[in-house]
N, C-alpha and C positions, 0 to 999 in steps of 0.2 A: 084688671090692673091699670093703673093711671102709668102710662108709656113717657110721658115726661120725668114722673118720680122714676121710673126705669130706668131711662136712659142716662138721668144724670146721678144714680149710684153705679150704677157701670160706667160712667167718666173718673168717680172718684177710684175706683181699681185702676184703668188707668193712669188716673197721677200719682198713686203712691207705689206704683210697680216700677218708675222708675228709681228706686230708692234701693230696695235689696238688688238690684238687676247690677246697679253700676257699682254701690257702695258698699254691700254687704258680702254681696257675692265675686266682686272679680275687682274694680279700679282699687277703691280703697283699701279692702284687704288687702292685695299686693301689695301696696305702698306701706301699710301698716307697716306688715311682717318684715317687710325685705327693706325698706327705704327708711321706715324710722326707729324701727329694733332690732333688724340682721337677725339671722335666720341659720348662723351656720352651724347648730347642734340642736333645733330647735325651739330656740328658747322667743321667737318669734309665734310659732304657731303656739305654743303654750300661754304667750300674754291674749295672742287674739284672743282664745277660747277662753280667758278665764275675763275679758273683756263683754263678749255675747252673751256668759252666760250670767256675768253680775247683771246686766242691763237686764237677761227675764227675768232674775229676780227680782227687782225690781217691778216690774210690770205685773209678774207672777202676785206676790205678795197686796199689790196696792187694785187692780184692776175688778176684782171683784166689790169691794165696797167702794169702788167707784160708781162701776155697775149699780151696784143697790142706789148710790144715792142720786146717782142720774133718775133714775126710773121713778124714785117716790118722792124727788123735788122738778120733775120735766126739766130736765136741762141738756140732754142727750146729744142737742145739737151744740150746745155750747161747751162742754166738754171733748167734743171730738173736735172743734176748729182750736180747741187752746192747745192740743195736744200736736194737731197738725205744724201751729206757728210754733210750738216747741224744736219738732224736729226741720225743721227750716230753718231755725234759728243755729242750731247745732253743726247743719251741714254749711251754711254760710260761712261757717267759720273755720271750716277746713282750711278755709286760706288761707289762716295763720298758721296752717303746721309746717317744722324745717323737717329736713333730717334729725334726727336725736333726740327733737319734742318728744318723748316717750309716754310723759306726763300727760300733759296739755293733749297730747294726740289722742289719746287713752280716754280722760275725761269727756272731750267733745262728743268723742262714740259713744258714752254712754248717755248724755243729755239727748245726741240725736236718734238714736235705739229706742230709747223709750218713750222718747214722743211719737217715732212711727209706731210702734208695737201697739201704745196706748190708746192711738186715735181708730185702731180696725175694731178694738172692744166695742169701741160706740157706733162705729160703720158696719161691723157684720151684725149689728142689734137692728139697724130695718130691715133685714130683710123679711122677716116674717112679717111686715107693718105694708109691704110693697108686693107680695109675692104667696098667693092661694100657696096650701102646701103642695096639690096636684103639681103648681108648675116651678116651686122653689130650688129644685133642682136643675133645671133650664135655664132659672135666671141666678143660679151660684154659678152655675159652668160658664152663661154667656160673662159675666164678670169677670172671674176666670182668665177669659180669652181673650177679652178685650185688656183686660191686667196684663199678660205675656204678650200685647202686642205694645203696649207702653212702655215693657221691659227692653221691648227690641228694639222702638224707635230710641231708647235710651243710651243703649250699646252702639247703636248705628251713630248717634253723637259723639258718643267719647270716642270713637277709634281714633278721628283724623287731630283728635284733642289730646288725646295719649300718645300717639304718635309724634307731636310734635313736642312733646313732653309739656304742654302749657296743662298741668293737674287742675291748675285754682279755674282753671274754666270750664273744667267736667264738672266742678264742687257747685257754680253757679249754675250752671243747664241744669242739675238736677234738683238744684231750691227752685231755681223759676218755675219749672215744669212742674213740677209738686204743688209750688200756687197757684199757676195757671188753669190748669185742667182741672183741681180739687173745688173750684167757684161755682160750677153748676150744682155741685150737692148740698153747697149754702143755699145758693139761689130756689132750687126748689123741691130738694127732699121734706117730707112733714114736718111742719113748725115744731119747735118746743110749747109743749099746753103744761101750763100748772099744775103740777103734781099736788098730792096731798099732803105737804111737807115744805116748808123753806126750807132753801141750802143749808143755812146753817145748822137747823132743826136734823136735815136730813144726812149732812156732815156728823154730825154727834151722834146722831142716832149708828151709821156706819161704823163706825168709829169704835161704836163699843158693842156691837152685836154682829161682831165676823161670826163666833158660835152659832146661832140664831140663822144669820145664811149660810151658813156650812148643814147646818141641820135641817134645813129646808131644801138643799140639792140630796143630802140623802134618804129624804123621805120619798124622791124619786127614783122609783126602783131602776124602770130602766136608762134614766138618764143619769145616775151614778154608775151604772155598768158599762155605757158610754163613755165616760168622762176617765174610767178606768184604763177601758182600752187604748183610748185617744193619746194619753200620758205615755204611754209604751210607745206607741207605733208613731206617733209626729215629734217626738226626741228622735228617730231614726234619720227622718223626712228634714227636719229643720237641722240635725249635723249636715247630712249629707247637703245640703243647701251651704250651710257655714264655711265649712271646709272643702269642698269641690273643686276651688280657685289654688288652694295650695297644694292641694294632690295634682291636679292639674299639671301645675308648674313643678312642682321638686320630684315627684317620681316621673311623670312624665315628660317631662321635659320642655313644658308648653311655652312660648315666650309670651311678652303681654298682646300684644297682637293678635295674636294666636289665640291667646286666650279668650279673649273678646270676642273673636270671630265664633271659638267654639259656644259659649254661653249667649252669641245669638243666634246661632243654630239650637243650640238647646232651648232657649225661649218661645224658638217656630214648632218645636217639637212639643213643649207643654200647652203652645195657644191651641194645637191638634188638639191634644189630647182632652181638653176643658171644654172643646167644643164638640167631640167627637164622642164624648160621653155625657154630656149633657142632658140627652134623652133618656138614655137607655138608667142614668139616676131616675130618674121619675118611674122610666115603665117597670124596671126589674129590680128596683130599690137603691139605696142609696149603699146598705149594707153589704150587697152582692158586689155593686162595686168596687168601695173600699177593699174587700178582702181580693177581688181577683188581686189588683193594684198592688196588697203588698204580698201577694206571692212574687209579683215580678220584678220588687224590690229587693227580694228576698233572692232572689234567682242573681241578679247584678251584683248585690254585696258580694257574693260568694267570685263569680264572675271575674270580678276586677281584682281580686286574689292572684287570679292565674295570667290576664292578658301583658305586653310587654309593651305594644306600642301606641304610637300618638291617634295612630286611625282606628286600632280597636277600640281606645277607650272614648273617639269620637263615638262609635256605633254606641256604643253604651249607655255615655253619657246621652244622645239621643233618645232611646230607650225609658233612659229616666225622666228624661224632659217633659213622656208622653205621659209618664206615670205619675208625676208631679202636681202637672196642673188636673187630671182628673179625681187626683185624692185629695186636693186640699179644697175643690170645687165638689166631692160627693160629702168630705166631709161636715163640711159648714152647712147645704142641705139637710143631712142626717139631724147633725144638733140642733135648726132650727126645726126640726119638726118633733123636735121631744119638748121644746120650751112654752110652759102656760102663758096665758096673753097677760099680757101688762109686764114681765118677768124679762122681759128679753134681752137688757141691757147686765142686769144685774147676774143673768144664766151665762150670756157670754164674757160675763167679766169670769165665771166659774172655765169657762171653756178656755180665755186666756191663762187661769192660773195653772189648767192640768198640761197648756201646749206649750207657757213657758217656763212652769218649773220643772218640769221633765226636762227643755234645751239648758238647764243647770249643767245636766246632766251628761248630754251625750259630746259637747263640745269640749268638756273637763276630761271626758275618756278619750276623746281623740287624740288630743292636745298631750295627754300626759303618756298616754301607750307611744305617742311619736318620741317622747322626748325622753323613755324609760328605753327605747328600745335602737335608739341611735337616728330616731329620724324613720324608723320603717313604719309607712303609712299605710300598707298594705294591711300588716296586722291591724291598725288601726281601724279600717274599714271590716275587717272583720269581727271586732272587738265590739260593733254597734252592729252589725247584724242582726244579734238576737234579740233585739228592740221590738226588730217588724215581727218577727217570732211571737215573743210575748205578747206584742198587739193583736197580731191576726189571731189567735186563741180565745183571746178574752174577748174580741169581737163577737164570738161565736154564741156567746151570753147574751147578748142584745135583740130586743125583738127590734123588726122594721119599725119605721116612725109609721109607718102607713095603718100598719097591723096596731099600734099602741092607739094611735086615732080612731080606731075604728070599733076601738073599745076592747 
């Protein structure tokens, strides 16, 4: 492995973990919900979700023949820096949001959603180009972990920023920090090399042959029984990510402060946990891992049914923190070791469509059993439970990638 292409794709986790940490997960959402749509029946957590989930569709729908045409015109690296300046450009502009912007606040989230969402298609496509599959597991986890540590110095910023209520200057710490730290993967992840196709050639060509790549991911046996599973069980992963901040605060009682502090605890808890299975992906599969993972997701959904207070749902929340970052870190190993060479851009554009049309899904259940049900988010959480359920099953279809390599 070239240790420079290493280390500067583990910067770029890094600078875009400050993004779901502050924005997705705890500053902005609150503000969303509570500050520019009010929340008292509701009808706040309902706009979020149907917010998140238009932006995967979005990413859902367009990421794979993105994928294809990056791959067969070399542009790989120029599409993921236009997609980066996308979502910078989106969060810059949180500054302009008031109170009651509902509009304007609504739209920006989804210009800056889908420029972060859009730019990992093209980020989690080197790893197979950087990373033997023996050690792609080692180095999805150390990114991983070095990602939940950019998450935290991220939270470590906004506290005294939120606290002082100055918002539009969390919105800039976390555009600057997104450009700052994402330059070494320009600088020197694998050039763009000339594909067998012009953009434009290779734009048209996309364009009218989604069929054509749809039919070439199911020609892989086991990487469409992946792709199956993946749809189930990371719609779980990615509500529970979406909505954590407002269960947080309205059953729990969590103030923003508070909040903050718990989702940098939890971030300490997933950079453990990315790093702490980092290995044992490689030596015992990637597969073994994901499934412990979501039994113990599966274990928590249930869990958080019954607890009442702010500390147990700390422990908890901890708990998943650890289980977060090692299944979104076995996971992305697993998929790169089903994807043929040349393919990898255009396979993880397939990988974005099953991780973000599935969060169509499970943020629209949350959202709507809270707002069907007077606001109880309990049920809610148990209402996505059986996500991890149907994931961990269909998992069980799936050979190792190790076992599929080996013929």
């Amino acid at each position: 492995m070239d240790k420079k292409q290493v280390g500067a794709w583990v910067m770029f986790d890094f600078a875009n973990s400050v993004y779901p940490a502050v924005i997705v997960s705890v500053v902005f959402q609150i503000f969303f919900i509570e500050g520019v749509v009010g929340n008292e029946a509701g009808e706040g957590d309902a706009l979020w979700g149907r917010a998140v989930s238009i932006s995967a569709l979005v990413v859902a729908l367009s990421a794979p023949v993105l994928g294809a045409i990056a791959d067969r015109a070399g542009v790989r690296k120029r599409f993921m820096g236009f997609y980066v300046a996308v979502c910078i450009l989106g969060v810059s502009l949180f500054t302009t949001i008031d109170p009651g912007d509902v509009a304007w606040a609504f739209a920006l989230f989804l210009v800056a959603n889908i420029g972060f969402e859009s730019c990992l298609v093209f980020y989690n496509a080197y790893l197979p180009d950087i990373a033997p599959p023996a050690k792609q597991g080692r180095v999805s986890g150390i990114g991983f972990g070095v990602g939940y540590a950019g998450s935290a110095l991220g939270l470590v910023l906004a506290i005294p920023l939120a606290q002082a209520e100055q918002l539009w200057a969390v919105w800039v710490m976390v555009a600057v920090a997104f450009f700052v730290f994402s330059l070494p993967s320009f600088f020197f992840l694998p050039r763009d090399v000339p594909g067998e196709m012009s953009v434009g050639r290779a734009a048209a060509w996309g364009v009218t042959s989604f069929r054509a790549l749809w039919n070439e991911v199911l020609s892989l046996k086991e990487m469409r029984r992946f792709l199956l599973a993946y749809f189930f069980y990371i719609d779980g992963v990615l509500t529970a990510i979406y909505m954590a901040s407002t269960l947080a605060s309205t059953t729990f009682g969590y103030e923003q402060t508070e909040l903050i502090m718990l989702f940098l605890a939890i971030q300490i808890a997933a950079l453990v946990g990315a790093f702490v299975m980092a290995k044992p992906t490689d030596t015992l599969g990637p597969k073994k891992v994901v499934t412990g993972v979501l039994g113990l997701w599966i274990t928590i959904a249930v869990v958080i049914f019954f607890i009442e207070t702010k500390e147990a749902f700390a422990v908890v929340g901890m708990l998943a923190g650890f289980g977060l970052g090692s299944i979104q870190a076995a996971s992305r190993a697993f998929m790169a070791g089903l994807i043929p060479d040349g393919r990898e851009s255009e396979m993880f554009g397939f990988y974005a469509l099953c991780g973000k049309s599935s969060s169509v899904i499970g943020p629209l259940i949350f959202g709507q059993v809270a707002l069907l049900t007077g606001g109880n988010q309990r049920l809610s959480v148990m209402s996505i439970s059986v996500l991890f359920v149907v994931g961990a099953l269909l998992l069980q279809r799936v050979q190792d990638p190790r076992v599929v390599a080996a013929g």
